[in-house]
C-alpha positions in Angstrom: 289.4 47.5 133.9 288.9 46.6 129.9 284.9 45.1 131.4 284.3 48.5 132.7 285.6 50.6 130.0 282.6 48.4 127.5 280.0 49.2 130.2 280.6 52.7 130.0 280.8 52.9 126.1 277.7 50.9 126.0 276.0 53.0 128.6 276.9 56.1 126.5 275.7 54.4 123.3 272.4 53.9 124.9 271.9 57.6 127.0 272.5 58.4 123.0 270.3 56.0 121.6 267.3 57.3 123.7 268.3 60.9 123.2 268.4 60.8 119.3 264.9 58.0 119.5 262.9 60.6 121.6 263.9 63.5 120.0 262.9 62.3 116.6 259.4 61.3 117.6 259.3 65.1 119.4 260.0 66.4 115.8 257.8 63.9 114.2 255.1 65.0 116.6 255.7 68.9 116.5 255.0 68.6 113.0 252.3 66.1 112.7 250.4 68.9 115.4 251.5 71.9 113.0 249.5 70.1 110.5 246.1 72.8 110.6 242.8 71.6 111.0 240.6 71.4 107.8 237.3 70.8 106.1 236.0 69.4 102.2 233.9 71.6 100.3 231.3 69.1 99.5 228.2 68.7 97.3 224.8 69.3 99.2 221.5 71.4 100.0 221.6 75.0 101.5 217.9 75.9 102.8 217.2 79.7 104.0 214.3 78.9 106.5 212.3 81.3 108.5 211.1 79.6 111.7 207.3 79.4 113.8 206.7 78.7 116.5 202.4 77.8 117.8 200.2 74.8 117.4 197.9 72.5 115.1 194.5 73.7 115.5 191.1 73.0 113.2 190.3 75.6 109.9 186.7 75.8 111.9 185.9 75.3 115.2 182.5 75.7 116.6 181.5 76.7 120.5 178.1 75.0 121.1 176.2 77.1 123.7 172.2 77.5 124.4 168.8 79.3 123.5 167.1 78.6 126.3 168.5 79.0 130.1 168.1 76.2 132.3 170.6 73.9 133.9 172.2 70.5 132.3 169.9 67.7 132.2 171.7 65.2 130.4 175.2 64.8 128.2 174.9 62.5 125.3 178.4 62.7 123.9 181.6 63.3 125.4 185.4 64.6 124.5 186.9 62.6 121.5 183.3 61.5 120.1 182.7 62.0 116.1 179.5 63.4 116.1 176.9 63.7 113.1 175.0 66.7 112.1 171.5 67.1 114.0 173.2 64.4 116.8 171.8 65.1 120.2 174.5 66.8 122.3 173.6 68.3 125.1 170.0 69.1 127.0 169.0 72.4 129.1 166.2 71.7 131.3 164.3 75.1 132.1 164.8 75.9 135.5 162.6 78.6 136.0 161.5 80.4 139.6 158.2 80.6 140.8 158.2 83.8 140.4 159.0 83.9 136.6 156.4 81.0 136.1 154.3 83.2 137.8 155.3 86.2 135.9 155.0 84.9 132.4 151.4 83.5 133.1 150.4 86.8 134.5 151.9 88.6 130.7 149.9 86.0 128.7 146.4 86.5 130.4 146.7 90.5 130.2 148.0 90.2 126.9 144.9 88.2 125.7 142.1 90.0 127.7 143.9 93.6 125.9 143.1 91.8 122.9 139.8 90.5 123.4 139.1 94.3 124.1 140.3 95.3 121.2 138.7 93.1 119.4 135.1 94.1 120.4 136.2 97.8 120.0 137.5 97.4 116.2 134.0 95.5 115.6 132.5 98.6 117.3 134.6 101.4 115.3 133.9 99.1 111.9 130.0 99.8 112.5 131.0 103.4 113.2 133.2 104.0 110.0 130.1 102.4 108.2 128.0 105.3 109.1 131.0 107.9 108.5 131.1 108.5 112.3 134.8 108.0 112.7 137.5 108.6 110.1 139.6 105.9 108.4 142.4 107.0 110.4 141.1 106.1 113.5 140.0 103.0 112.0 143.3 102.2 110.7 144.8 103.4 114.4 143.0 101.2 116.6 143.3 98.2 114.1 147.2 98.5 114.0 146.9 98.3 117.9 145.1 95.2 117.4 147.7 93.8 115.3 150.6 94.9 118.1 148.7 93.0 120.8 148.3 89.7 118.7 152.2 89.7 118.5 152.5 90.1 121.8 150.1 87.6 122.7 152.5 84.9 120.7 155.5 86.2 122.3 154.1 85.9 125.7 152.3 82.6 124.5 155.9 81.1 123.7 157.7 82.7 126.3 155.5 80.8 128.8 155.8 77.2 126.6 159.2 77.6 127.4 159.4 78.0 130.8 156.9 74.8 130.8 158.3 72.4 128.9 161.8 73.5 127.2 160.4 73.6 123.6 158.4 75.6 121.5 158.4 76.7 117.5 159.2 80.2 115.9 158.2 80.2 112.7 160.4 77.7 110.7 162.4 77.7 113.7 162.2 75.1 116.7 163.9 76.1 119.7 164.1 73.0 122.1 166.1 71.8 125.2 167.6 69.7 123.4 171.1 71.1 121.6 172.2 69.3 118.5 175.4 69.4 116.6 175.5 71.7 113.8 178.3 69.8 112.1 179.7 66.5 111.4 182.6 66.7 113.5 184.8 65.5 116.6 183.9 67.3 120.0 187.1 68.8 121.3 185.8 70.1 124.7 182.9 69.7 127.1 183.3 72.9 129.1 179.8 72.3 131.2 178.5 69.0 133.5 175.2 67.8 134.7 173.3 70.1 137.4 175.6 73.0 136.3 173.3 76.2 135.3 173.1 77.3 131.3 172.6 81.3 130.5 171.4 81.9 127.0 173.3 83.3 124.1 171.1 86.5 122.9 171.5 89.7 121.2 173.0 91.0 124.6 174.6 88.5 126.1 177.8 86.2 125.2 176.1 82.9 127.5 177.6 79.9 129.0 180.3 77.6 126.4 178.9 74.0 126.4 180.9 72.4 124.0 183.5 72.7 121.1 183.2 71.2 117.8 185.8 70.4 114.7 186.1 69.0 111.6 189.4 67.3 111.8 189.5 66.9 107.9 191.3 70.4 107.5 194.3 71.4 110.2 196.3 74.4 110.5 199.5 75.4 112.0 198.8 78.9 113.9 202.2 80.3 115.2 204.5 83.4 115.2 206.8 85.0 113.6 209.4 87.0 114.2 209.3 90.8 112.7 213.2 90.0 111.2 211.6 87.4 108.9 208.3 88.2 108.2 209.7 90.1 105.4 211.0 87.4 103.9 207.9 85.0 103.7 204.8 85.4 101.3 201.7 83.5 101.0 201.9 80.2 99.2 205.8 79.4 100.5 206.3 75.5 101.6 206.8 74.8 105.2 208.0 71.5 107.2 206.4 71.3 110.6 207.8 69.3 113.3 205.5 68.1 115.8 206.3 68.0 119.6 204.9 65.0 119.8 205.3 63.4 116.7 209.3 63.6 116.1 209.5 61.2 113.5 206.6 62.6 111.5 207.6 65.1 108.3 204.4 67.1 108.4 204.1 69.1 105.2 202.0 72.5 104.6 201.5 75.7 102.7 201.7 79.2 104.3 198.1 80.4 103.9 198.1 83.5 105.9 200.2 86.4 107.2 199.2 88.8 109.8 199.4 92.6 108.7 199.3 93.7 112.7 202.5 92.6 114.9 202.1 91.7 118.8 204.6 91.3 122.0 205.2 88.1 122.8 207.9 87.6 125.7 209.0 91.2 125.1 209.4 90.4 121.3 207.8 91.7 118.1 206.2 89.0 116.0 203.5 88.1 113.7 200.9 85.7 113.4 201.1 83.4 110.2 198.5 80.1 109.5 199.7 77.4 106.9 197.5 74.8 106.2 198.5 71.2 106.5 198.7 69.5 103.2 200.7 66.1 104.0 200.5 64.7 107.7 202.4 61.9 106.6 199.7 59.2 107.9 200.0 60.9 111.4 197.0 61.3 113.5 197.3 65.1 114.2 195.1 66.4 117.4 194.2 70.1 118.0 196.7 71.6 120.5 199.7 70.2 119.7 202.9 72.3 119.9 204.7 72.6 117.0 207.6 74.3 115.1 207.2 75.1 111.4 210.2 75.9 109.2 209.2 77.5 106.3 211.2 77.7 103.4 212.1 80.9 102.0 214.8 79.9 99.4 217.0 76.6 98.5 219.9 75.5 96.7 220.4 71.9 95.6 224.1 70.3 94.8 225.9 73.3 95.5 229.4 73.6 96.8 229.4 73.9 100.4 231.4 74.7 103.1 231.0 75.5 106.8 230.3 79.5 107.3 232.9 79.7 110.3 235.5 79.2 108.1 235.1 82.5 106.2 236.3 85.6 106.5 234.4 88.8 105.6 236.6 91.5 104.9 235.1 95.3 103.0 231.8 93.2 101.9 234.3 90.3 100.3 234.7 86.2 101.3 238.1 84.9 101.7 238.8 81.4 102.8 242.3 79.7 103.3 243.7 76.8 101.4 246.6 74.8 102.6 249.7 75.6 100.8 252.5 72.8 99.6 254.2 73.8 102.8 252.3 72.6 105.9 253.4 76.1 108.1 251.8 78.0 104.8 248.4 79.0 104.6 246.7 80.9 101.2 244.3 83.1 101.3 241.9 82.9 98.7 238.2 85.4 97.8 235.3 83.2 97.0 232.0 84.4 96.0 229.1 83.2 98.3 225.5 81.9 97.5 222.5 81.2 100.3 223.2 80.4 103.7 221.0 79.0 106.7 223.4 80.9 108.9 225.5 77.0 109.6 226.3 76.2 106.3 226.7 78.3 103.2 226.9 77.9 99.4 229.8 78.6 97.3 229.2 79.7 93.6 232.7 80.5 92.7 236.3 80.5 94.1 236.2 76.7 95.1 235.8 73.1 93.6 234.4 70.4 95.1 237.1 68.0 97.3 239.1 71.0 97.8 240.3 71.5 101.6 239.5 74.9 103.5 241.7 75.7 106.6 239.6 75.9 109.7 240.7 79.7 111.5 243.5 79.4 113.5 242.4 79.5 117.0 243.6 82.2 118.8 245.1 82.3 122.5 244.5 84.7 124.8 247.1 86.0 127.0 246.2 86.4 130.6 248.1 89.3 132.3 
């Protein structure tokens, strides 16, 4: 009877023992979870950026195309080659019908028997105006239509060298089959191939794209804008590019150029800016790359900062919470803000550095 009586006071003591034990830790607990959630202002760099969006393409790119028609003969350079100036490129053999062969020799041999006509008539009419037969204004007539044939007997002359052999000299000007490069440069794209027929450029007509030329020396970024920024930006701002392909290079570069005209892009208004690359960082940058360019409208170095979710904006004023020397107690304090880059945001007065900032209480919605 006295055993059992101890087992049951020391079963008791125990049943008590746990109670108090786990009850304390629940208190500990409850309040160690009361304990809010917070963030340091700290020291750092606030950047206001407005962001592009486009690709790295060459200040001057040139579209080689023809003089002559023809059809591709031969391809002496290809995609990636750095080309020198006067380098062949590219050569047109005429192609030209039997008919138009035909044609032309038919224009040069009535062109030259018009002016040997008119060259036995003027010698004729010169005797005449000695004698005062004719006037000097028929003499002057008929030699001005000797004049018009000559020309025409070159044109038709050159027309036909041609056709013949795919060269023949203008003046100071040689036109040839062969297409050289204009430029020292790298040849971005061959758009034509061999066998493949060639229309002349002319006054009238665009003709066929053979090939593109660059200099690589001097990139741009050509992107958009959108029209909530564009106000912000002005010529000569600083911009970092990041490079699609490239995500470790900093590519540096100067805005050089902002559209006056917006366009719709994916149902958005935005303008077209250029900024030219100043600092690719040792990267090898190739026309076409996509790109993103953040460029900098304002910045703030070593100011006090702070995460913007944690303020409130109440009548056009900032207020942040503090913790209070109670835990449960939070104190509402007005700050005054600086820049922001819509994550962080810069605080010129209300705060010191190390100081804590309550995080807003979450709130809980109530499902009915």
């Amino acid at each position: 009877m006295k055993k059992k009586k101890i087992w049951i006071i020391l079963v008791t003591v125990i049943v008590f023992g746990s109670g108090a034990f786990f009850y304390l830790q629940s208190n500990s607990a409850s309040e160690q979870d009361n304990t809010d959630p917070f963030v340091v202002a700290e020291r750092g760099t606030v950047i206001e950026k407005a962001l592009a969006v486009g690709t790295i393409e060459p200040e001057n790119e040139i579209e080689i195309k023809s003089k002559i028609s023809g059809v591709v003969s031969k391809i002496f350079a290809e995609p990636g080659d750095y080309v020198t100036e006067g380098q062949p490129l590219i050569e047109v053999r005429p192609d030209p019908t039997p008919l138009e062969l035909a044609e032309a020799k038919r224009n040069l041999e009535r062109t030259v028997i018009e002016k040997e006509n008119l060259k036995r008539e003027l010698a004729r009419m010169m005797v005449l105006r000695e004698r005062n037969l004719v006037s000097q204004q028929e003499y002057d007539q008929l030699e001005q239509r000797f004049h018009d044939v000559e020309v025409r007997v070159q044109i038709n002359q050159e027309r036909l060298d041609l056709l013949e052999s795919g060269r023949v000299a203008i003046g100071n000007t040689i036109i040839e089959s062969v297409i050289r490069s204009p430029i020292n440069g790298f040849i971005l794209e061959k758009m034509v191939d061999i066998g493949e027929p060639v229309v002349p450029l002319t006054s009238y007509q665009a003709g066929t794209p053979l090939m593109s030329i660059a200099g690589m020396e001097r990139l741009l970024f050509k992107g958009n804008v959108d029209e909530i920024d564009v106000g912000k930006i002005e010529e000569g701002m600083q911009a970092e590019i990041k490079i699609g392909a490239l995500p470790n290079v900093a590519v540096k570069g100067e805005v050089s150029r902002i559209s006056l005209k917006a366009r719709v892009q994916d149902n958005a208004t935005v303008f077209p800016v250029e900024i030219i690359i100043t600092d690719a960082n040792g990267a090898v940058l190739r026309a076409g790359y996509s790109a993103n360019a953040d460029i900098i409208i304002e910045r703030m170095d070593n100011a006090i900062t702070i995460p913007e979710r944690v303020v409130t904006m109440r009548e056009g004023r900032a207020f942040v919470e503090i913790p209070g020397d109670d835990p449960q107690k939070r104190i509402e304090r007005e700050v005054e803000l600086g820049l922001s880059d819509a994550i962080t945001v810069a605080v010129t007065d209300g705060l010191a550095e190390g100081e804590k900032v309550l995080e807003k209480p979450v709130r809980k919605l109530t499902v009915r």
